[in-house]
Each structure stands twice: as structure tokens, then as C-alpha cells.
matplotlib code that plots the C-alpha trace (Angstrom):
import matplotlib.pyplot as plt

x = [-4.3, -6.4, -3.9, -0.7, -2.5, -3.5, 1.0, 2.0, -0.1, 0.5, 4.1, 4.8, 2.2, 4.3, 7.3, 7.0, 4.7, 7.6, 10.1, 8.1, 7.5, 10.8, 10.2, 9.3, 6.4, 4.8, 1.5, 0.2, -3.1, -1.3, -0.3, -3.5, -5.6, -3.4, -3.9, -7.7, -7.7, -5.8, -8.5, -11.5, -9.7, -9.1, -13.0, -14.2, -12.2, -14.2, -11.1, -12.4, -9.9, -10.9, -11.0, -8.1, -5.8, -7.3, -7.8, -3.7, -2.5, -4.7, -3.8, -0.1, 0.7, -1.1, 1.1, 4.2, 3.7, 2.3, 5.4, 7.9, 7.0, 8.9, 11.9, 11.1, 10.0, 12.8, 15.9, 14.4, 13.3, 16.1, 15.5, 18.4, 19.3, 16.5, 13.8, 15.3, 12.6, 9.7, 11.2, 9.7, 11.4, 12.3, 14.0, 16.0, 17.4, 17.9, 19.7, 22.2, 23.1, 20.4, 18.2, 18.6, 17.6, 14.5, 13.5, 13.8, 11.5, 8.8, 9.3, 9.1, 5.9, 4.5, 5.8, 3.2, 0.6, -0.1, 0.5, -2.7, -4.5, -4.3, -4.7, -7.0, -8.7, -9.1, -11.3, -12.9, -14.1, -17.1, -18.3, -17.9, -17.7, -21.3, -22.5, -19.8, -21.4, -24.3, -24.1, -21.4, -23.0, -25.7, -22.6, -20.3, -20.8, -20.1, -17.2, -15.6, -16.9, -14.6, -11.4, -11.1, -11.7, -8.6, -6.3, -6.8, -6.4, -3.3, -1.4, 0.5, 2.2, 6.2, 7.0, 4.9, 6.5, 9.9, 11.0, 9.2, 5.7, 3.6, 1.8, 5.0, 5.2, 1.3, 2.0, 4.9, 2.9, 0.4, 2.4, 2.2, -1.2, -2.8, -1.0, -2.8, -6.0, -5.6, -4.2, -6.9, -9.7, -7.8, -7.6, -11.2, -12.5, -10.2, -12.0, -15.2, -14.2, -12.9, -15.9, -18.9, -17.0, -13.9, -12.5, -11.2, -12.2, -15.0, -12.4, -10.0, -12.9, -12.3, -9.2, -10.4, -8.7, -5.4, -4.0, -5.0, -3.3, 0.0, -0.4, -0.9, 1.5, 3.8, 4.9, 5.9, 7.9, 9.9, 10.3, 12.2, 14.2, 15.2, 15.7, 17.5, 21.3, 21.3, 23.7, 23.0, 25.0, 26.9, 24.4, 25.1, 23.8, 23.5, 19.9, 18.8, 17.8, 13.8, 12.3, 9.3, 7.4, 8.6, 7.3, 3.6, 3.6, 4.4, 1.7, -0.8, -1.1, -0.3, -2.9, -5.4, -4.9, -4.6, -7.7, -9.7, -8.5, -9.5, -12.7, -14.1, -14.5, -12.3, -9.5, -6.2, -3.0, -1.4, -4.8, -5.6, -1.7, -2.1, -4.9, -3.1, -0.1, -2.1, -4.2, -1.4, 1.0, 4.0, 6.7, 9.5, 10.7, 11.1, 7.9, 6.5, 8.3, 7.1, 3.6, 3.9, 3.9, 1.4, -0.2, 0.1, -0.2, -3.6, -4.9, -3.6, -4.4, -7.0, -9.0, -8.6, -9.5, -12.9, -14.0, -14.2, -15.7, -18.6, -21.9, -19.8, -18.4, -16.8, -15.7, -14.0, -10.3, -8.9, -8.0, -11.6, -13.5, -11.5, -11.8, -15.9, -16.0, -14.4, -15.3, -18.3, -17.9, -18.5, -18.7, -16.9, -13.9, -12.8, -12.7, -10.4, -8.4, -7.6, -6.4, -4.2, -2.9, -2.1, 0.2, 2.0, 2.5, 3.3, 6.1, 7.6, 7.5, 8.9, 12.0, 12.3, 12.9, 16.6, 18.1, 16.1, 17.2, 20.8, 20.2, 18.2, 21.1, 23.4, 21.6, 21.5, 25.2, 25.8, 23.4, 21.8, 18.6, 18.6, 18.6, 16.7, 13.5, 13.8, 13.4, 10.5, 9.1, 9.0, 7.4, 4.6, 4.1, 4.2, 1.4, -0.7, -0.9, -1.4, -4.5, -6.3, -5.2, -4.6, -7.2, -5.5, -2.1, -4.2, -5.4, -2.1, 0.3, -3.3, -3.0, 1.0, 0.4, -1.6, 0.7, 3.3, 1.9, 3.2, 6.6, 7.3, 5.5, 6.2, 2.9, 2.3, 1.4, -1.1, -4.0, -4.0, -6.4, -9.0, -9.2, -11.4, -12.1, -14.0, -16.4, -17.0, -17.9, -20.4, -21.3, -22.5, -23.8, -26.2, -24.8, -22.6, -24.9, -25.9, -22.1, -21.5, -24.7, -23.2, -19.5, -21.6, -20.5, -23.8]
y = [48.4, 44.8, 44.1, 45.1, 42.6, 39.6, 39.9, 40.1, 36.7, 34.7, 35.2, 35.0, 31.9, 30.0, 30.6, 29.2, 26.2, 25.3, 25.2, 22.9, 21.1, 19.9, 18.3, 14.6, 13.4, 17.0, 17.1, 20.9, 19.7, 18.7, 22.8, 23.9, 22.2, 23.9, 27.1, 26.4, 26.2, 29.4, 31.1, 29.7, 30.7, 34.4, 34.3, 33.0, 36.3, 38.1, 39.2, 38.4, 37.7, 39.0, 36.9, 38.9, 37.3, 33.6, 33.0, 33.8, 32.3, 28.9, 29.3, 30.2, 26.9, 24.6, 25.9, 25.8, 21.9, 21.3, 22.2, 21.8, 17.8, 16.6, 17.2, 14.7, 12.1, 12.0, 12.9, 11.0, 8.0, 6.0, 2.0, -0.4, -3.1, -5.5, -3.2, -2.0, -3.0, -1.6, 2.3, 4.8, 6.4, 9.4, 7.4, 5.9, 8.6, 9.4, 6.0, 6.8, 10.3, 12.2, 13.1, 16.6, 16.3, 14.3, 17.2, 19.7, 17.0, 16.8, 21.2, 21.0, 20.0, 21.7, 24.5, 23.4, 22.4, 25.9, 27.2, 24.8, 25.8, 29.6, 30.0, 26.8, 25.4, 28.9, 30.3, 27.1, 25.8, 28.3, 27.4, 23.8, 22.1, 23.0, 21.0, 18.3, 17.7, 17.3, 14.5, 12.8, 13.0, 10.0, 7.7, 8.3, 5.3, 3.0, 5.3, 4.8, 0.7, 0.7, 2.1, 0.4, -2.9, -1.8, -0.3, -3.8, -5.8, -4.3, -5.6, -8.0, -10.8, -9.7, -13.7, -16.7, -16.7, -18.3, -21.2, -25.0, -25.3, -26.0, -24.5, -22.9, -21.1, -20.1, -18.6, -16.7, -15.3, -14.3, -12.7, -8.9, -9.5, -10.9, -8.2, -5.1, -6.6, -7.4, -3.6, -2.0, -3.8, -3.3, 0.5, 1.0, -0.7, 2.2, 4.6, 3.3, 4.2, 7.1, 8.5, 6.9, 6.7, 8.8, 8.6, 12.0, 14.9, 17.2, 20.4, 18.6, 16.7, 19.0, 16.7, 13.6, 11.7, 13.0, 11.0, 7.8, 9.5, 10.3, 6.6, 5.0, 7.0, 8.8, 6.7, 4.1, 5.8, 7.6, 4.2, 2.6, 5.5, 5.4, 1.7, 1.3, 1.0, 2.8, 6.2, 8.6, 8.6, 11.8, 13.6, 15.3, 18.8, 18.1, 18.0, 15.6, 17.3, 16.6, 16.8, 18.5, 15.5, 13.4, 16.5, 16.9, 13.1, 14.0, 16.7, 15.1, 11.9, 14.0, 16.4, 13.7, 12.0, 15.0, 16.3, 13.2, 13.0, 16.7, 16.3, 12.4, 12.3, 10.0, 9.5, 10.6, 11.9, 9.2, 7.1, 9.4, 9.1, 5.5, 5.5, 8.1, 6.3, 2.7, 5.0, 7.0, 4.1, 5.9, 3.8, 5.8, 7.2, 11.0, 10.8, 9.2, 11.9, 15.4, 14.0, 13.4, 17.0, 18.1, 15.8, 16.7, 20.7, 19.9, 17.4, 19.6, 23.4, 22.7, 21.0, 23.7, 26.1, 24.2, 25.3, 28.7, 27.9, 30.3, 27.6, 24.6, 25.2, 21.5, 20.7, 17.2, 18.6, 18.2, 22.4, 23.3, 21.0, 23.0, 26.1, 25.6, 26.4, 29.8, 31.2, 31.0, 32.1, 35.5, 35.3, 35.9, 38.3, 35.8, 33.6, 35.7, 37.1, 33.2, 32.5, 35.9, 34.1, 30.7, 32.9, 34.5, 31.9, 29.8, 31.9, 32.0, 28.5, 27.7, 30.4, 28.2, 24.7, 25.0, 26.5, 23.9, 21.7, 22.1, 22.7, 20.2, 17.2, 19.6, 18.7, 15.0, 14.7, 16.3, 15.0, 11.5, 9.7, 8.8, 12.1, 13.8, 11.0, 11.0, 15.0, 14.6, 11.8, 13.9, 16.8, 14.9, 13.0, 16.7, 17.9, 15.3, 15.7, 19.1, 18.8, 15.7, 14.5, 11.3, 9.6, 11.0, 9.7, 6.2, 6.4, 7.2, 4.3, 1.6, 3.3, 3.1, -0.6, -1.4, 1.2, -1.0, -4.0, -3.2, -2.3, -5.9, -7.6, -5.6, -4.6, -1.4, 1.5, 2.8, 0.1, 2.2, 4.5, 2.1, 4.5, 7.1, 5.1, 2.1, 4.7, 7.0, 4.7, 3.0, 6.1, 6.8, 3.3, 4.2, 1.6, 3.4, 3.6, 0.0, -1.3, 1.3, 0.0, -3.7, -2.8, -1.0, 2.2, 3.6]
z = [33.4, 33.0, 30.0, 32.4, 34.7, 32.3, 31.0, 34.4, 36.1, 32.8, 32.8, 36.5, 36.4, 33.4, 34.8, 38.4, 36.9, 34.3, 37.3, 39.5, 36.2, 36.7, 40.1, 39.5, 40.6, 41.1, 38.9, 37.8, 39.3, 43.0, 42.7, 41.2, 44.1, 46.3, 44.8, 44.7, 48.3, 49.0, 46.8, 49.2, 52.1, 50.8, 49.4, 52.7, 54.5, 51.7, 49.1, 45.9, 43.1, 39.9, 36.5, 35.1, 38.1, 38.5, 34.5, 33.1, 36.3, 35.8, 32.0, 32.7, 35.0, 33.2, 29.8, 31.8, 32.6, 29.5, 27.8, 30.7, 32.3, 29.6, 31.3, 34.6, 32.5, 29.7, 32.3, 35.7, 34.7, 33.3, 33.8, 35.1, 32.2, 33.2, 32.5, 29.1, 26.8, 28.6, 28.8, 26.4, 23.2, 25.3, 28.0, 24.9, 24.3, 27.3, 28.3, 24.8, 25.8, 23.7, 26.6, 25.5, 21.8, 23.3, 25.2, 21.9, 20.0, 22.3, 22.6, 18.8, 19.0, 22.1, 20.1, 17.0, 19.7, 20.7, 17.1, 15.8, 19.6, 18.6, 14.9, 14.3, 17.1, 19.2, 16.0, 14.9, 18.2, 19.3, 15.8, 15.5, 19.1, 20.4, 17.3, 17.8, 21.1, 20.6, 18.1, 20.6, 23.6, 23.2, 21.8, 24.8, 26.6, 23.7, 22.8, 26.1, 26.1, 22.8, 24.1, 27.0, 25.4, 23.1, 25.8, 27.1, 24.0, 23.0, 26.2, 24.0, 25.5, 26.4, 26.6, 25.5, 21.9, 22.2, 25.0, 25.9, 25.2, 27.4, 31.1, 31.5, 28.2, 29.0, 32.4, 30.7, 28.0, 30.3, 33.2, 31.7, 30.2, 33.4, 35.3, 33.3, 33.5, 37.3, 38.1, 35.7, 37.4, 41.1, 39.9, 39.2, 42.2, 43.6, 41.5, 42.8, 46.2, 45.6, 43.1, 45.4, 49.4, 49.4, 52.7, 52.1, 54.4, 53.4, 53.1, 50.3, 48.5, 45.7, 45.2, 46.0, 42.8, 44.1, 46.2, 44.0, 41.4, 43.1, 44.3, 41.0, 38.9, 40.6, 44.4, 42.0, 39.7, 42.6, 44.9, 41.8, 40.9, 44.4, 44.3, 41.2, 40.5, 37.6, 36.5, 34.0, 31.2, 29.9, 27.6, 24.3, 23.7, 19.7, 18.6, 15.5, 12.0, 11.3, 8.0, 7.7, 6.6, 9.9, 12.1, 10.4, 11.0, 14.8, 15.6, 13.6, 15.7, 18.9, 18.2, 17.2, 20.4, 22.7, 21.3, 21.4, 25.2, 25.9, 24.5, 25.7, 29.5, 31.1, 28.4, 29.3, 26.9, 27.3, 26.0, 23.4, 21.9, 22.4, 20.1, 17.7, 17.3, 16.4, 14.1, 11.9, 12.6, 14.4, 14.8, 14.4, 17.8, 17.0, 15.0, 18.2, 20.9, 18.6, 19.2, 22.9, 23.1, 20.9, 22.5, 25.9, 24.7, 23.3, 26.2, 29.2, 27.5, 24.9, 27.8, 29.6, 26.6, 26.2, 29.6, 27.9, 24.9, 23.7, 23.9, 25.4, 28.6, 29.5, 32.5, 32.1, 32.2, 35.8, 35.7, 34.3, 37.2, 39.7, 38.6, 38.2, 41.8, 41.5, 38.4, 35.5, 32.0, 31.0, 27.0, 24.3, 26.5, 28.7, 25.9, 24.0, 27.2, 27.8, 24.1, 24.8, 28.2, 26.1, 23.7, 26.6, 28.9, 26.0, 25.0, 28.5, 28.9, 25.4, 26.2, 29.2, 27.8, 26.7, 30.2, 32.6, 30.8, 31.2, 34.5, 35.3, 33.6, 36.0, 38.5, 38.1, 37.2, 41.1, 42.6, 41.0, 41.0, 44.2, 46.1, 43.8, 43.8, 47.5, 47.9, 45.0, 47.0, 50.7, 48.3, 47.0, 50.4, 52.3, 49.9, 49.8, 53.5, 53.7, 50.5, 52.1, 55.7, 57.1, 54.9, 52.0, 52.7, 53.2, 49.8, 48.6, 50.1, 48.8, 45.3, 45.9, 46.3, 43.1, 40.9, 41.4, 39.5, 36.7, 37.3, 38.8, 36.7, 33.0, 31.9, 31.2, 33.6, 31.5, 33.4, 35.9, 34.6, 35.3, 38.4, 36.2, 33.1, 34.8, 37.0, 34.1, 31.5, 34.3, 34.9, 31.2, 30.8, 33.7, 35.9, 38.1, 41.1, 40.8, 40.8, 43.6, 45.7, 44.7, 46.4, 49.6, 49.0, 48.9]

ax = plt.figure().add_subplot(projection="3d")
ax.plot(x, y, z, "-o")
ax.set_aspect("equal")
plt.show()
């Protein structure tokens, strides 16, 4: 009966999560905090729900967007021609028609994500990352110091190389530069806030980084899908033909990256393939989309999975610091009933991929951009409001504000993660109170 159980919630949990995964601007956390709450509510009334429910379904939606975002951020964010070389690889193809054959890359290597998850990493890791731990965990601090100073670094110049020289050929050169350094240090003064004085009520405090985040990532992405001029061009269904060389080249920076994200606090995916791609030298754009999902598989899910790892127990993924409040680890069962959850879900969601994704260009070519950002936006808005309040929705247009740095001024969006990286790596430095003391929030 507890296996009939496990099936049932991991399937019916993968499914709904990789439908919503195609709502832009809806994050699996936003859902999961709202899910969190319900579960309170029904433990407060005293109906206790039993690991076999909570574990496949927090496994099952955090698959399905693991494997399903891809579709939002390939087919809903196409740029207008004065933003064409900031977009992504995936939005390339998007922008020539191959939006679909983007999708089945980055699928391609969700697909070897959970392969490696289940036969290497789900074995290996009650054996190994205990150790690994422990020899980390007095470096962390540095580790951080060292990849923010190179997230920063690597804002190269877009201008400053051609034109007059000169003040004016400065300024130009430092326009995106200044601009990520200004929004990462805007953003963690935000994170300070938000870590040390949220203005968030005491019953959503569990998601107290959500509204900054749906600020800083998502309010912006929506207000200039809304505001640009842009169509989406017809898309082809063909896919591309990969050699297997191209492909290991793809999950082994993804999965380098993703892991290194799951496993440091503070780093995101979209740090962690950052640093990947720099290290294996991706440059070719299907090498570079098969890694964003391996990547995303093994930083969304394999965080996850380390909350249930025999002897480690982390908490740093967003799912596993929400689900500390509900749940604590039971051994080596849960362990193995969650690896069994990954495989299901993970087949559901991968089944998935090829008829949301026709439906989802359908839906575009009838409806456009505009109409479907604006429904997304009133979405997000809705449950922000309903997960934090008033204040909340505060922190959300402020976050809103400082998210959109980058889109007018080219630099890249990924500063914004000064929100968690700045506090953290305070934090580990043993500095965090003093700087929070220093900005009155304590």
C-alpha cells in the first residue's frame, strides 16, 4: 500500500509541477511555500501527513520544474533587435525558429542529469559527502570570497573597445560593468534586510526571500515581455543531430556546476554553470544548452537529494530549508524511497517535455507575449500576496526596482544574486552581524 502511495504522489506531484513549470515567472519554491503552508494549517487542526505523501510530492515538483522551466525561459523570453546580443543560446534559437530543438537539448541533458543522480551520485554520496564536508566546511568563506570576486570580474565591458577615445569611450566601457557592480551591491543590501529585518509578517517568514526574488528575477523579465514589440517567429519541430562527444561535453560542465551549486551555500545554477562553462570552456551553444539542464537537474534535485543523505542532512537548497520544518530524516528508507520518487517523477516529467511544448508554442502563436506575461505577472503578484501580505508586495515592487538595472543598462542579471551571496559569505566570514548592526537592522 506505502508503494501504491509513494507512485501515486510522485506522479500526480511531477505532473501538476511540469504544467505550472510552464507559467513564466512561477518558481517551484513560490508553489512549494504554498504547499508548506497548507501543511501547517492541516498540522495545526492535528492531520498529520505522513512521509510517504510529503517526500514524492516535494520530490515530484521539484523534478517536474527541474526538467520542465526550460520551456518559459527558451519560448517566453525573446528580446526585441536592440537587446540581441545580451539573449542566451536558448533564446537564439528560439529568435531563428529552433525554440523546439532548444527545449530537446536542454531535455537531453536533464534526461543524463537524473541518469548520473540515480546510478552515481545516489550510491556514492552517503559514502563520500559526509567526508567531503568536513574538509570544506572551514574553507567556505574563502570559497564564496572567490566566486564572487569572479562573477564580478567577468562582467566584461559590452562597449569601451571601438569609437573616440577619451571620457566618453570610458563611460561607455563602463556602463554594463558599473551597472552589475551597482545592482549586486544594491541587491545584497536587500539581502541584508531581508536576512536581518524582513518586513515580512511572522506567518510567511518561512518565505521571506520570496518576494526579493520574484522582484529581482522575475517582475522584470515579465514587465519587458510585456513592453516589448517583439513576435515570435514560426518554430520548426526538427531537432539537431548531437555527437556523443558534444553531449558528454554538455553534462559534464552542467553537472560540475549544478553540483558545485547544490553543494556550496549561497551559489545558484546559474553561478555554478557560470563557473563550469569558464572551467571546461563551452563555447559552443548546444554544448552550452545540454548543460543548462544537467545543470539545473543536479542543482534543483540533487540539492534536494542531499537533504536525505545518510550522515549529511544539508539544508541549503531552498526545497530542503522548507521542508526542515515538517519533516526529519529517518535513515537509510527515506533515503532510498526518495531516489525511487526521483526515477518516477522523473519519468513523468521527461514524457511530458515534447506535448507542452507544442502546446505551449500553440499557445503563443494565439495568444503572444503580451497576454501571456500579463496573466503570469497577475499570478505571481496574486501569490506573493496571499504568501507574505502587504509588506511582501513592498519588498517585491523595491526588488522589482533594482532587478531592472540590468535590463536597461545591459549587464547581466546574474548581480542580482548579491541578494543571498553578499549575506552568506558575511555570514561565514563572521561578519554578518557586524555589517547588519552597521546598516541598523539589529
Amino acid at each position: 500500500m506505502d508503494i501504491l502511495i509513494i507512485i501515486v504522489a510522485s506522479v500526480s506531484a511531477a505532473f501538476v509541477s511540469a504544467v505550472l513549470a510552464c507559467v513564466p515567472g512561477l518558481h517551484v519554491y513560490n508553489v512549494m511555500g504554498l504547499g508548506v503552508a497548507c501543511v501547517h494549517l492541516l498540522q495545526t487542526n492535528g492531520v498529520v501527513v505522513p512521509p510517504e505523501i510529503l517526500l514524492p510530492v516535494a520530490v515530484g515538483m521539484m523534478v517536474g520544474y527541474a526538467v520542465l522551466n526550460t520551456l518559459p525561459s527558451v519560448l517566453l523570453a525573446a528580446p526585441d533587435e536592440s537587446a540581441a546580443f545580451l539573449v542566451s543560446p536558448g533564446q537564439k534559437f528560439f529568435m531563428t525558429g529552433r525554440g523546439y530543438d532548444a527545449v530537446i537539448m536542454t531535455t537531453i541533458g536533464g534526461i543524463a542529469g537524473i541518469t548520473i543522480l540515480l546510478g552515481v551520485a545516489g550510491p556514492l554520496a552517503p559514502l563520500l559527502l559526509p567526508a567531503a564536508r568536513a574538509v570544506f566546511q572551514p574553507h567556505l568563506h574563502w570559497i564564496l570570497w572567490c566566486v564572487i570576486t569572479f562573477m564580478l570580474m567577468s562582467e566584461w565591458p559590452k562597449g569601451g573597445t571601438r569609437g573616440q577615445a577619451g571620457w566618453r569611450r570610458f563611460v561607455d566601457g563602463w556602463k554594463s560593468t558599473g551597472a552589475g557592480l551597482v545592482t549586486f551591491a544594491l541587491s545584497g543590501l536587500l539581502g541584508f534586510v531581508l536576512f536581518y529585518g524582513s518586513p515580512v509578517a511572522l506567518q510567511g517568514s518561512f518565505q521571506s526571500l520570496m518576494p526579493g526574488f520574484v522582484g529581482l528575477f522575475t517582475i522584470p523579465w515579465l514587465v519587458l515581455n510585456l513592453v516589448n514589440k517583439a513576435k515570435a517567429p514560426r518554430q520548426s519541430f526538427q531537432t539537431s543531430r548531437l555527437g556523443p562527444g558534444m553531449m558528454l561535453r554538455g553534462v559534464v560542465a552542467g553537472g560540475l556546476g549544478g553540483g558545485f551549486a547544490a553543494f556550496f551555500p549561497g551559489v545558484t545554477g546559474g553561478v555554478g554553470g557560470m563557473l563550469a562553462g569558464h572551467a571546461t570552456a563551452t563555447r559552443d551553444d548546444r554544448v552550452f544548452v545540454i548543460s543548462q539542464g544537467a545543470s539545473k537537474v543536479f542543482y534543483y534535485v540533487g540539492g534536494l537529494l542531499l537533504f536525505f543523505v545518510p550522515g549529511l542532512h544539508v539544508t541549503r537548497g531552498g526545497g530542503a530549508w522548507m521542508l526542515r520544518g515538517l519533516y526529519r530524516c529517518r535513515g537509510t528508507g527515506d533515503y532510498l524511497m526518495v531516489l525511487a520518487s526521483i526515477a518516477i517523477s522523473g519519468a513523468v516529467a521527461l514524457l511530458m517535455v515534447v506535448p507542452l511544448t507544442r502546446i505551449t508554442i500553440k499557445v503563443i502563436r494565439r495568444f503572444g507575449f503580451r497576454m501571456v506575461s500579463g496573466v503570469s505577472l497577475i499570478a505571481v503578484t496574486v501569490l506573493v500576496a496571499l504568501i507574505t501580505g502587504w509588506s511582501g508586495l513592498f519588498v517585491m515592487f523595491v526588488a522589482g526596482g533594482i532587478g531592472l538595472l540590468p535590463v536597461l543598462f545591459g549587464s547581466r542579471r546574474m548581480n542580482c544574486l548579491g541578494v543571498i551571496l553578499l549575506p552568506i559569505a558575511c555570514n561565514l566570514s563572521g561578519v554578518g552581524e557586524l555589517v547588519a548592526s552597521f546598516l541598523g537592522l539589529l
